[in-house]
Residue, then its C-alpha position, 0 to 999 in steps of 0.5 A: x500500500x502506498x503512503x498516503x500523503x499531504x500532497x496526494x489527499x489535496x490532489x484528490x480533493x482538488x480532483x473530486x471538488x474542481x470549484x471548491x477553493x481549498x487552502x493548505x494551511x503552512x508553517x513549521x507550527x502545523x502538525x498535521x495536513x490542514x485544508x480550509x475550505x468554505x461552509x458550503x460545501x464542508x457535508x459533500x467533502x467529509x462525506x468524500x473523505x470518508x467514503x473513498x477508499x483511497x482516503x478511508x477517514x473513517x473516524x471524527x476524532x474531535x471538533x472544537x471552535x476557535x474565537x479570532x477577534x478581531x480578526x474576520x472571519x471571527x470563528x473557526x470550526x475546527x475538525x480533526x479526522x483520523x483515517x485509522x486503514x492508512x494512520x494518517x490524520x487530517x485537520x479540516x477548518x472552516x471559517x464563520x462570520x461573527x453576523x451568523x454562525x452557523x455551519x452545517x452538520x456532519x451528523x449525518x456523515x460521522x454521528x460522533x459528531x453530535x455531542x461534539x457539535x453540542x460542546x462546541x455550539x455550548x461554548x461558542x455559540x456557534x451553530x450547527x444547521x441541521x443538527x437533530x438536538x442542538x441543545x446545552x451539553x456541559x453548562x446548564x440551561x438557562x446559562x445566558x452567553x458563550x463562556x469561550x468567546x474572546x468578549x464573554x465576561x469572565x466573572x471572576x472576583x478579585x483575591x484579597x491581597x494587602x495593595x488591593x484591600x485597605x483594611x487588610x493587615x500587613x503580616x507581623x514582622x516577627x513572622x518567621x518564614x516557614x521552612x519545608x516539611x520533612x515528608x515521609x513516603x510510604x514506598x521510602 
């Protein structure tokens, strides 16, 4: 069996999709073979890649979403594929407007893709057309906003530290500095 390489995974993209403009991502930071392409036609190349036997991406291994502000398009939606007959992996991004963010669903291709797709449409806001059950997965229901977008709140309270709390009394002077404790552990 020949190696399936970066080359000839886009070779064959190319020669399946003529019209679609497929970008390889570059860089010495890029791991694994990268290819933007367009929302529109992300259900028909998944589709491809894992019913041609050359390709054999049989397995979605993950999705995540990626918030770029300012940048525009503000968000990715990020997939990770495996073709486990051939152990080599491929990462598909697909960019998404801030105005309405939304991509189709790879449900119907990959049904891992479900809670997948729910994880990152919790986090992001990002939505999935077409999915069966688009509902919260990790956070609870009437929680109002995307916790991971770059411009949510982040909620938190400040710690009280003594140049941040008038009141807050200084440590005595006499205070002595601990020193580090003699422990003991039961393989010794």
């Amino acid at each position: 069996m020949t190696p399936l390489t970066p080359e000839r995974i886009e070779e064959r993209l190319r020669a399946r999709f003529p019209g679609v403009e497929f970008r390889r991502q570059g860089g010495e930071a890029v791991r694994d073979q990268t290819l933007h392409l367009p929302a529109g036609n992300l259900v028909e190349v998944c589709t491809f890649l894992r019913d041609d036997p050359e390709l054999d991406f049989a397995m979605l291994s993950w999705i995540s979403g990626v918030d770029w502000l300012p940048r525009e398009p503000r968000f990715e939606v990020v997939y990770g594929l495996l073709s486990l007959s051939r152990a080599v992996r491929l990462t598909l991004k697909v960019p998404v407007g801030e105005e309405n963010p939304r991509v189709p669903t790879v449900t119907s291709v990959w049904p891992a893709a479900d809670w997948l797709e729910r994880e990152t449409w919790d986090f992001y806001g990002i939505e999935f057309a077409g999915h069966p059950n688009l509902v919260r997965i990790l956070l609870p229901e009437g929680w109002v906003g995307w916790p991971l977008r770059k411009d949510s709140p982040l909620g938190y309270e400040e710690v009280a530290f003594t140049h941040n709390t008038p009141d807050r009394e200084k440590p005595s002077p006499g205070l002595r500095k601990l020193g580090p404790k003699k422990v003991r552990y039961r393989a010794q």
